[in-house]
Backbone as a ProteinNet text record, in pm:
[ID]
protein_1_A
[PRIMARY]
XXXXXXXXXXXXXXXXXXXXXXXXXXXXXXXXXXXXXXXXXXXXXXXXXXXXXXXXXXXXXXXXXXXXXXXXXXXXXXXXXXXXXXXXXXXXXXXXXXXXXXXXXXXXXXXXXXXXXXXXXXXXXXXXXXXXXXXXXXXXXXXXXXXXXXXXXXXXXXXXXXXXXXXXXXXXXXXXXXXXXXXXXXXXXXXXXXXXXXXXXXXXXXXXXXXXXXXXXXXXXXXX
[TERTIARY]
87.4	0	90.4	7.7	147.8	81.1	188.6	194	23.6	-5.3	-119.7	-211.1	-184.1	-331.2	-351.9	-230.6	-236.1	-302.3	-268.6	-306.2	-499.6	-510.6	-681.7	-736.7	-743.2	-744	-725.7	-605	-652.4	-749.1	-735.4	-849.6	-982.5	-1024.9	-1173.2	-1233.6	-1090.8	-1113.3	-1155.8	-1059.6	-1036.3	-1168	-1231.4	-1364.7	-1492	-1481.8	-1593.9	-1591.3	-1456.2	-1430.7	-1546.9	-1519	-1508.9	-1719.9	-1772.9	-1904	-1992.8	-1920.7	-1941.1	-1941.7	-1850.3	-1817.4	-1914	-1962.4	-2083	-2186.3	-2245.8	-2343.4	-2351.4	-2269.8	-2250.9	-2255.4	-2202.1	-2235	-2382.1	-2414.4	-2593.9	-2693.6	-2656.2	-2706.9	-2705.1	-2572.3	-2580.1	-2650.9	-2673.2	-2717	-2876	-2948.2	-3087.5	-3100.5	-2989.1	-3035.6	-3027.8	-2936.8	-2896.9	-3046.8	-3120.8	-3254.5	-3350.3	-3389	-3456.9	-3483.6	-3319.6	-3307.1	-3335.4	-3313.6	-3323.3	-3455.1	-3590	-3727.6	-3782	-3721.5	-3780.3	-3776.7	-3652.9	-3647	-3731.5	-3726.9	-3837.4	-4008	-4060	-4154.2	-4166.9	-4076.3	-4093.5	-4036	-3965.8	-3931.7	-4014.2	-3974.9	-4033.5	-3959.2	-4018.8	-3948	-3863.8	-3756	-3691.6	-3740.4	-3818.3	-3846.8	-3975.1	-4029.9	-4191.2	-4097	-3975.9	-3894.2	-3865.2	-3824.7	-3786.3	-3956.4	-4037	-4180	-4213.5	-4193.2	-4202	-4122.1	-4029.6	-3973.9	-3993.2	-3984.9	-4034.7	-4142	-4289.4	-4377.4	-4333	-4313.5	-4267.1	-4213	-4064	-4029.9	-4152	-4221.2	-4294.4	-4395.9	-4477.3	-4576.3	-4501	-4389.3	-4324.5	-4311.8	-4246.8	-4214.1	-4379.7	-4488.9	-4624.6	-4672.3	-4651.4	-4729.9	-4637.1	-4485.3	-4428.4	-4491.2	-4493.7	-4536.2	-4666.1	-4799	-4917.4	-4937.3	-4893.3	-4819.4	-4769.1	-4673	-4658.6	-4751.5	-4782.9	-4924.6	-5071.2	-5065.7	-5215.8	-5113.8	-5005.6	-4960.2	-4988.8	-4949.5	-4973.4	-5083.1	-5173.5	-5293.8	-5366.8	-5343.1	-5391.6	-5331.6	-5226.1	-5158.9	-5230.9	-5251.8	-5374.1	-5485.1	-5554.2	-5692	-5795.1	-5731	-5783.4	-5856.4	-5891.2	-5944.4	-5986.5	-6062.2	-6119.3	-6015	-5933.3	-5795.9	-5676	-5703	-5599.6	-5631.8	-5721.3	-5832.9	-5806.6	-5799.5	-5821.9	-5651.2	-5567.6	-5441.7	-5369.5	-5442.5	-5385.1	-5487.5	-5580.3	-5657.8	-5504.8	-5500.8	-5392	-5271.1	-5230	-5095.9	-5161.3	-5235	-5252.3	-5250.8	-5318.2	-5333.2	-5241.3	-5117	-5034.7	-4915.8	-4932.4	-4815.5	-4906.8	-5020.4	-5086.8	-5014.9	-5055.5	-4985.8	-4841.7	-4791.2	-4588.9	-4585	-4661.3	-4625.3	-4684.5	-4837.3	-4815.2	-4736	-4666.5	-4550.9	-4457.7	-4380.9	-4296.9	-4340.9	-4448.6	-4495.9	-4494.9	-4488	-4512.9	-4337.1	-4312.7	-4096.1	-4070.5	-4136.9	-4097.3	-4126.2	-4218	-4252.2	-4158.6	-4116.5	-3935.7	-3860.1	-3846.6	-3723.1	-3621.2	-3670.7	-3638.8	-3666.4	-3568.6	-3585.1	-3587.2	-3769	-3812.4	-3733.5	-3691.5	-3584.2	-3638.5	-3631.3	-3705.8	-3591.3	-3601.4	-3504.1	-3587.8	-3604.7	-3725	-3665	-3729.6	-3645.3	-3680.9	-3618.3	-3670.2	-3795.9	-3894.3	-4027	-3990.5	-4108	-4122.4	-4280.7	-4265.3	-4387.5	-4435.9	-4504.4	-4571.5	-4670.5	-4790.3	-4929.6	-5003.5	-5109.5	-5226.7	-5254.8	-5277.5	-5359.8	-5214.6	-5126.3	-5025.3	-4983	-4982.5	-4973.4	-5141.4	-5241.9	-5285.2	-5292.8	-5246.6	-5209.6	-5142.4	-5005.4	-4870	-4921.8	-5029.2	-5113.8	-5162.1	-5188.3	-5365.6	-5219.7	-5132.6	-5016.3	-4992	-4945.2	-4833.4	-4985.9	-5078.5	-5186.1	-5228	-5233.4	-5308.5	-5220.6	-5072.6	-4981.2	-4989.4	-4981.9	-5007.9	-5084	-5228.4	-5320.6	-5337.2	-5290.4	-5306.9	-5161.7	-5081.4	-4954	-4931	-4847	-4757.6	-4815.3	-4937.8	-4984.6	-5052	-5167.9	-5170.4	-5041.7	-4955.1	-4889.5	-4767.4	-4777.6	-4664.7	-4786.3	-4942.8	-5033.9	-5048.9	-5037.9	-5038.9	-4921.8	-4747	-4689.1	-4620.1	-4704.1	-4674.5	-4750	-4908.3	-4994.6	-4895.2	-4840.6	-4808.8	-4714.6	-4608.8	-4481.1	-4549.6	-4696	-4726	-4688.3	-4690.2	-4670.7	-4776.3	-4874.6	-5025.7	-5089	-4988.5	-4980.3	-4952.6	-4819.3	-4809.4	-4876.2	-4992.6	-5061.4	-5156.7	-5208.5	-5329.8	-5284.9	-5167.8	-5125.2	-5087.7	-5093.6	-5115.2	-5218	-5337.7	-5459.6	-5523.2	-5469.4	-5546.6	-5471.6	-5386.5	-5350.6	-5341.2	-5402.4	-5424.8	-5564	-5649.6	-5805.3	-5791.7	-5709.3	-5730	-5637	-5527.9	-5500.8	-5637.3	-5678.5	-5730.5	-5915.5	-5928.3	-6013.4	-5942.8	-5781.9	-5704.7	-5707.6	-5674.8	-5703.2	-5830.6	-5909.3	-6119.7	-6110.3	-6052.7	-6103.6	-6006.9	-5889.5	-5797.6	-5869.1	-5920.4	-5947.9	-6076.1	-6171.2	-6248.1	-6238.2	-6103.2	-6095.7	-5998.5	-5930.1	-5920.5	-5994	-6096.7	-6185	-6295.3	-6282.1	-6358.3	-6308.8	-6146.3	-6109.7	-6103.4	-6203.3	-6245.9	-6397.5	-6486.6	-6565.9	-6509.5	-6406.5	-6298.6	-6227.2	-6264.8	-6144.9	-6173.9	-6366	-6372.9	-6394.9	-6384.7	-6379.3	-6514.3	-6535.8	-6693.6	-6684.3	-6562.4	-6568.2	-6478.8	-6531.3	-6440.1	-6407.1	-6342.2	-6263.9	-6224.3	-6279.1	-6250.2	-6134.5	-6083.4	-5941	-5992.8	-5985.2	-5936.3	-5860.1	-5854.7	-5703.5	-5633.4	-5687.1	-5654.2	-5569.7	-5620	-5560.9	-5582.4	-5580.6	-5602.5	-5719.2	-5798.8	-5893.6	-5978.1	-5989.8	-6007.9	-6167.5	-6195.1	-6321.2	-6390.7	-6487	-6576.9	-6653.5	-6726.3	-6808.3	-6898.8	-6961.5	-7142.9	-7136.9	-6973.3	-7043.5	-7064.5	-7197.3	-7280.3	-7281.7	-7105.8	-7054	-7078.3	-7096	-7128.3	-6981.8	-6858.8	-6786.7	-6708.8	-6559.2	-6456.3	-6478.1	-6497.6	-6498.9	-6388.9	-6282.1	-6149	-6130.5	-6124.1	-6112.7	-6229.6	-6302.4	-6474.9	-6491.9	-6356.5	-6365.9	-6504.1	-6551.9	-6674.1	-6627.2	-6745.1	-6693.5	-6667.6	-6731.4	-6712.7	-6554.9	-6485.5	-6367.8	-6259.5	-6356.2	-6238.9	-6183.7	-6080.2	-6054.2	-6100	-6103.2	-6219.5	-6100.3	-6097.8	-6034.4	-6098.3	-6081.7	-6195.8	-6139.8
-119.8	0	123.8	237.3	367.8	426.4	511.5	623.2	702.5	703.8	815.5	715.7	564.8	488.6	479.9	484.1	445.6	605	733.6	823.4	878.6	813.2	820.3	725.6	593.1	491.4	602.8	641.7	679.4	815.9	920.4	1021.5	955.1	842.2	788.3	725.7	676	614	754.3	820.6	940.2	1007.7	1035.3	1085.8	972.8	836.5	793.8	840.1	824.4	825.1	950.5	1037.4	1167.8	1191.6	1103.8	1132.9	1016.8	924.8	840.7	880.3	988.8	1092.6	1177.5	1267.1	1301.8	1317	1140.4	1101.8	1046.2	1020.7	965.3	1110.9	1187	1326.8	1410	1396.1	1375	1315.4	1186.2	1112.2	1106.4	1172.4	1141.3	1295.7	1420	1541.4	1471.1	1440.4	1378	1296.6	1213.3	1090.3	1203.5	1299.6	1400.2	1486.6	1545	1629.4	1552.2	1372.8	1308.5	1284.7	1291.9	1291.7	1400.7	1480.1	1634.5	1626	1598.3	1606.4	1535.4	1398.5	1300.6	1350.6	1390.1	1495.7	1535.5	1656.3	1751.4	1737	1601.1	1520.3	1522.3	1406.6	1336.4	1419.5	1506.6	1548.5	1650.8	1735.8	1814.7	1933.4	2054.7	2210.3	2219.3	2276	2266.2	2347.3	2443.5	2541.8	2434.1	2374.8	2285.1	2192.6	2156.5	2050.9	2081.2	2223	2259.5	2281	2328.3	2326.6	2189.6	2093.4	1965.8	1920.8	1963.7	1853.8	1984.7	2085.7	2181.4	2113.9	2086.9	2042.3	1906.5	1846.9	1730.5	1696.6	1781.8	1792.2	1844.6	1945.3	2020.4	1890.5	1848.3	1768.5	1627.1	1550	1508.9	1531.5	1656.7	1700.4	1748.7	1778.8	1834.2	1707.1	1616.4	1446	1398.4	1401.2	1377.8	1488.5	1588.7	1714.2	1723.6	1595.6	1619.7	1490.7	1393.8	1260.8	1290.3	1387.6	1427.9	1521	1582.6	1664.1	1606.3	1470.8	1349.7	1307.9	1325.3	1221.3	1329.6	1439.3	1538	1572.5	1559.8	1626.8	1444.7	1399.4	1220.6	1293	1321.8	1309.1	1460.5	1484.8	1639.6	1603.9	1538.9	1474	1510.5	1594.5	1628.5	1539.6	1417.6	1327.8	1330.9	1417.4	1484.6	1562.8	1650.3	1708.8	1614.2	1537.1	1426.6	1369.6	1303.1	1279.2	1324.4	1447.8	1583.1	1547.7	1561.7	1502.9	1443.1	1333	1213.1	1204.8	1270	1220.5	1345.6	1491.8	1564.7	1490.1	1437.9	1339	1242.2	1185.1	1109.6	1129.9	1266.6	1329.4	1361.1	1476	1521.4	1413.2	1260.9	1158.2	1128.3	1104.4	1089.9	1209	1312.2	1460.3	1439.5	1420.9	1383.5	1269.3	1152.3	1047.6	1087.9	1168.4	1246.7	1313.2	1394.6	1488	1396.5	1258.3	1221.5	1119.9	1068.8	1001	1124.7	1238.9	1316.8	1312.4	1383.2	1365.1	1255.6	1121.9	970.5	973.9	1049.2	1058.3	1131.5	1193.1	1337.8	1258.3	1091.8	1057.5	1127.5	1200	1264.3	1205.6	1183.1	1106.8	1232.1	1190.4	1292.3	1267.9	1406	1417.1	1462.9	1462.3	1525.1	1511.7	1610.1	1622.6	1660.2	1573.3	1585	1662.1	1747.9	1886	1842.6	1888.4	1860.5	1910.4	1796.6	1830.3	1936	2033.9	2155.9	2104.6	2026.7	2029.3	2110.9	2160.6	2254.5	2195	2305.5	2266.5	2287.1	2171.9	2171.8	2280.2	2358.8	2506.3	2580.7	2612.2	2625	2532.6	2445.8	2336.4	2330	2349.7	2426.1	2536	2634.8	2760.1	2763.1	2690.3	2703.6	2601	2498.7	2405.4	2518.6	2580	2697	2811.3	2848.3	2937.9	2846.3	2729.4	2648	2597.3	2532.6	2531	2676.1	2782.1	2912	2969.3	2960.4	3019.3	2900.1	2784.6	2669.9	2678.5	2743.2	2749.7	2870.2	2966.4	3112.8	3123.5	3105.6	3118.3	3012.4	2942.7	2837	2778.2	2682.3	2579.9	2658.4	2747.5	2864.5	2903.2	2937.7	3025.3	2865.2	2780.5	2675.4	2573.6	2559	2531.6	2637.7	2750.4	2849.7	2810.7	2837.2	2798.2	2696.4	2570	2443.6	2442.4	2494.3	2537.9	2585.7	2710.3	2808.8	2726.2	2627	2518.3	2450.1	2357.3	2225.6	2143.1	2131.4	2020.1	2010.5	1920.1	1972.7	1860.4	1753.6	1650.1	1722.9	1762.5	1857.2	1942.8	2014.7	2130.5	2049.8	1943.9	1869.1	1837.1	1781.2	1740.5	1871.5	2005.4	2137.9	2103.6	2140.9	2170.6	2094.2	1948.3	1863.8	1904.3	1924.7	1945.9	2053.5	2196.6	2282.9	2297.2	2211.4	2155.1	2110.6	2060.6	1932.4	2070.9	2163.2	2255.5	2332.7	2378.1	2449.5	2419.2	2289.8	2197.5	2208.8	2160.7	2186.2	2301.1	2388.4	2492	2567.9	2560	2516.6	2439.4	2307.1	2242.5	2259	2291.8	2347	2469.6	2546.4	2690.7	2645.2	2565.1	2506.8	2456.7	2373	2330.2	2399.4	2507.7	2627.3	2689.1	2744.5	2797.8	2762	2607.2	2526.8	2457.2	2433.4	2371.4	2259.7	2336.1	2272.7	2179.9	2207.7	2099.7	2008.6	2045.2	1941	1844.3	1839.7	1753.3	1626	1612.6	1472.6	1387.3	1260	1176.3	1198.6	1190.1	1176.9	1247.8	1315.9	1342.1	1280.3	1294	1193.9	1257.9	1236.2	1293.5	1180.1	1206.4	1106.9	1162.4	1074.6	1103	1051.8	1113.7	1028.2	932.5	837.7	750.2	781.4	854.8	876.1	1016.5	1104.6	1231.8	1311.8	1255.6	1307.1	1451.1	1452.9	1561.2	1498.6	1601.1	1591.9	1638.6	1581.4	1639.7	1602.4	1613.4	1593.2	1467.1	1377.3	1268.3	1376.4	1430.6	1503.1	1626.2	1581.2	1660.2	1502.2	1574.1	1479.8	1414.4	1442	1426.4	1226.4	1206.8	1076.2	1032.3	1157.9	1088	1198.4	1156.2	1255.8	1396.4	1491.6	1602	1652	1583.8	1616.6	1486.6	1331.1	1245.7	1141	1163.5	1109	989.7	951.9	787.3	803.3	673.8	705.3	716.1	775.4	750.5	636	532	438.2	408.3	447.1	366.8	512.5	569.3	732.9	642.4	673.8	618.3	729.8	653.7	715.7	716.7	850.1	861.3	947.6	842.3	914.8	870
0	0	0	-66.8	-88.5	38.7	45.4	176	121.2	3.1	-10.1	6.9	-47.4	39.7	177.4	239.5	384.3	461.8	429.7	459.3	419.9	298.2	280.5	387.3	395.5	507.6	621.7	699.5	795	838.6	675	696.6	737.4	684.5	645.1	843.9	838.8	1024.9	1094.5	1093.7	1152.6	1158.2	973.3	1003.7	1089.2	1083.7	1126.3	1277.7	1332.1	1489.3	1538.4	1437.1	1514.9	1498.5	1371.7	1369.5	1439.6	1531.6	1640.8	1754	1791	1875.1	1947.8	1789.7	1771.8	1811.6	1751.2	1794.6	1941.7	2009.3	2146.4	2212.9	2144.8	2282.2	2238.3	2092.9	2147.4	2210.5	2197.4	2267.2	2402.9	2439.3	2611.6	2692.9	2528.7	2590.6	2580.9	2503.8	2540.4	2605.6	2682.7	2793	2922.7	2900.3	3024.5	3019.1	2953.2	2931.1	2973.6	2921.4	2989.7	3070.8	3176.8	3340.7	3395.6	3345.6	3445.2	3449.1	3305.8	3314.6	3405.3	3408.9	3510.9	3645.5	3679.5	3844.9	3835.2	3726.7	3761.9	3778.5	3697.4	3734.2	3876.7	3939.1	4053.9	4167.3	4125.1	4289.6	4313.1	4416.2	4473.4	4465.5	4471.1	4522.6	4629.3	4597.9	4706.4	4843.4	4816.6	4902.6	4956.5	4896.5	4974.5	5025.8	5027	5095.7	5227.1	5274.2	5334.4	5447	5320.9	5463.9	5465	5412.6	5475.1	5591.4	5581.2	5678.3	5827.7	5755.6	5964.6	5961	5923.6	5929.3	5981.4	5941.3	5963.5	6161.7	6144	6281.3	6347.6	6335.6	6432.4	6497.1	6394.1	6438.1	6521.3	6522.1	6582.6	6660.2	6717.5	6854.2	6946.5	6842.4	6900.6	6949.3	6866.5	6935.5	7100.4	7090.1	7264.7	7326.6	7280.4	7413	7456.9	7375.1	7415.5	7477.1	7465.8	7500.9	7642.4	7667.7	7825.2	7906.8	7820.3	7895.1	7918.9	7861.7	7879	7991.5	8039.9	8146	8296.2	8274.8	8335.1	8421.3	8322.8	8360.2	8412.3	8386.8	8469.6	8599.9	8579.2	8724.8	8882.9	8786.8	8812.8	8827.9	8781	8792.3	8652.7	8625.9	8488.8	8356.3	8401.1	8326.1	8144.7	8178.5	8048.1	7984.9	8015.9	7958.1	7864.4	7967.4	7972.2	7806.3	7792.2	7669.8	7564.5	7591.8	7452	7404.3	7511	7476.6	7421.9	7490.4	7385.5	7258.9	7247.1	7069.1	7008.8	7045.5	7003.1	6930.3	7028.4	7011.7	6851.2	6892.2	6754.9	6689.5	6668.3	6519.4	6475.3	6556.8	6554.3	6501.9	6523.6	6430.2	6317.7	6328.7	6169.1	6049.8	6135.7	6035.4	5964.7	6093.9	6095.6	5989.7	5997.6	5905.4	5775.9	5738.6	5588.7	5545.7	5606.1	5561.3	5506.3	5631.2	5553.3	5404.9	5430.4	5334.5	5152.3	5223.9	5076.9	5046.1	5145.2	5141.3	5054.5	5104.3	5061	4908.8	4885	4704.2	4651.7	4704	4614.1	4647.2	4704.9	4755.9	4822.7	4932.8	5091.2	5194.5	5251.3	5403.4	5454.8	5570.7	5670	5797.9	5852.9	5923.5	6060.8	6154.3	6312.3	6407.8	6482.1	6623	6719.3	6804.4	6917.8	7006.3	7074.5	7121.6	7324	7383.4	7511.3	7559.6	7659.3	7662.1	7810.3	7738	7893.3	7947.3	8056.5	8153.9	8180.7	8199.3	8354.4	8456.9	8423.5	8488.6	8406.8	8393.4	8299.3	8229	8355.6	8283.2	8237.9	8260.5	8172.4	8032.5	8067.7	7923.9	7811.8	7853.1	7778.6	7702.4	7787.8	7691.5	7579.5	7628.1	7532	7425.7	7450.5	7340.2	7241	7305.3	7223.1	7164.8	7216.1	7173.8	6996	7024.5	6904.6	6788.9	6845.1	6741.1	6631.4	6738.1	6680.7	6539	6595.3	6509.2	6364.4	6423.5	6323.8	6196.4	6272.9	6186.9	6066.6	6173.2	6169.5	6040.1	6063.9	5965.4	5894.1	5977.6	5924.1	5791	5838.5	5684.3	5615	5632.6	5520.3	5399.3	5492.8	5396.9	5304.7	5408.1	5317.5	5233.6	5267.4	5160.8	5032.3	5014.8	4895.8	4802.2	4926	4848.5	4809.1	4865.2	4778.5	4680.9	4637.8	4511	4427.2	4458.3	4363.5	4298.2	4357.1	4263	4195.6	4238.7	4192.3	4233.7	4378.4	4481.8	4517.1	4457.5	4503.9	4586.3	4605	4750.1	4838.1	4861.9	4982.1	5040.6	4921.9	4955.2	5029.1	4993.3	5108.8	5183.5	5213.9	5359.8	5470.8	5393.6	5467.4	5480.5	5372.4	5404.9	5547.1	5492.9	5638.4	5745.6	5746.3	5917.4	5965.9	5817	5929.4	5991.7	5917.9	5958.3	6137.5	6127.2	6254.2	6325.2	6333.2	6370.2	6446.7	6374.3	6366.4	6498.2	6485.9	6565.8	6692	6743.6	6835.8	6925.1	6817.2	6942.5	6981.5	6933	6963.5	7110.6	7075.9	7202.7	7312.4	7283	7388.3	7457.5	7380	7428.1	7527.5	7494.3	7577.6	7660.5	7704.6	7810.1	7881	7860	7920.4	8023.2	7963	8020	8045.1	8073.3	8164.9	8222.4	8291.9	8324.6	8477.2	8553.8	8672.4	8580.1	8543.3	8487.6	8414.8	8334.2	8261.3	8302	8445.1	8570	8613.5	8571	8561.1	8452.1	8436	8332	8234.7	8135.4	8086.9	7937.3	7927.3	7768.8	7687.9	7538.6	7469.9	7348.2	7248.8	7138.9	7044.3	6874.8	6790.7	6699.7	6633.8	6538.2	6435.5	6310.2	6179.7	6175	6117.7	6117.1	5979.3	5885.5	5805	5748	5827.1	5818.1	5936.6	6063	6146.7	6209	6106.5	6195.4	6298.1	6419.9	6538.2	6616.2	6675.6	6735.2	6838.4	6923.3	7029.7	6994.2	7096.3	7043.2	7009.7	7075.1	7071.6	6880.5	6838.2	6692.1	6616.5	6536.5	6452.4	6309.1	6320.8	6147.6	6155.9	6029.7	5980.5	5910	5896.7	5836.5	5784.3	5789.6	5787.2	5688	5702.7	5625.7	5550.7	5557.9	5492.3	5393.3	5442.9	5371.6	5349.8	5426.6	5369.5	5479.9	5548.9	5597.7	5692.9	5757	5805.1	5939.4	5981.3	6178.4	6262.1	6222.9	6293	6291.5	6234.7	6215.3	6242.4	6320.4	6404.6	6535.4	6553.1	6702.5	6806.7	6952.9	7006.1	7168.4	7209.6	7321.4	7445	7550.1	7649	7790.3
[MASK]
++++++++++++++++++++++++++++++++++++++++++++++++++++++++++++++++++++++++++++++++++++++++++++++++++++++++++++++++++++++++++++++++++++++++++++++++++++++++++++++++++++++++++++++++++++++++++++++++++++++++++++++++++++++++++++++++

């Protein structure tokens, strides 16, 4: 072979290399565009990430602190307080486990640091109840339900919506047993939970069945 065959031969390699090349770095910019879309599918906002997981911690740390204040107020005589408490507490991990369950869909592990519990006295641990619900309702899931809407996190936005429902029920019956708290001292009232999304309420209201997720009553758990 002459030097000018051997040199066409290697122009001809030379060009396939380079339009193999090419095509491999198009190809890997549309496998790279496919991936970025798919994120952007499945995950989540970073900013609704961030109100998930305070949400998340908060209701965590709200379920031990009502969890010690049903222990509290037993220990007070507060019977009926005690009650309202622990249905609180329930709801308050129903809430905690939607949040992370929405996290679990962006593939985010929900994160919580249980903070140290402050005891008091009943009628003090009510207040600071009716204090952390009010702001709950009043700020917090409002404004992180709008702006999980406004991204299109529109799971997240219901798992606001419901728990600022059951929020919002919380500090109602806190405030009631506030300022009834000597009739509140013996046993005889009771309080049902969703099991499903935690909204909260009195036996004597006459709902047939969850107003947030439809489940029926019979199947509310019942704390008394």
């Amino acid at each position: 072979m002459t030097r000018l065959s051997v040199g066409i031969v290697a122009l001809m390699c030379a060009g396939t290399v380079a339009v193999a090349q090419e095509k491999s770095s198009k190809v890997g910019n549309l496998l790279g565009t496919a991936a970025a879309v798919k994120t952007a599918v499945k995950g989540l906002n970073p900013d609704t990430v961030t109100d998930l997981q305070a949400a998340h911690n908060g209701e965590s740390n709200a379920s031990a602190t009502y969890t010690a204040f049903a222990k509290k107020a037993d220990k007070e005589g507060y019977k009926s307080v005690a009650a309202l408490f622990r249905a609180a507490s329930a709801s308050e991990k129903i809430h905690a486990k939607a949040f992370a369950a929405v996290l679990k869909s962006g593939e985010v592990e929900a994160k919580a640091k249980l903070e140290k519990l402050d005891v008091k006295t009943t009628e003090e641990n009510l207040k600071a109840a009716i204090a952390g619900e009010t702001k709950e309702f009043k700020e917090i899931y409002p404004k992180a339900g709008a702006a999980a809407t406004a991204k299109g996190d529109l799971t997240a936005a219901k798992a606001f919506k419901d728990a600022l429902a059951a929020e919002t029920k919380h500090a109602q019956l806190f405030s009631e047993a506030s300022a009834n708290l000597l009739t509140w001292r013996e046993t005889g009232k009771a309080f049902l939970v969703c099991p499903t999304c935690g909204y909260t309420t009195d036996s004597g209201d006459t709902l047939k069945a969850c107003p947030l997720c439809g489940v029926a009553r019979e199947k509310f758990e019942v704390f008394k």
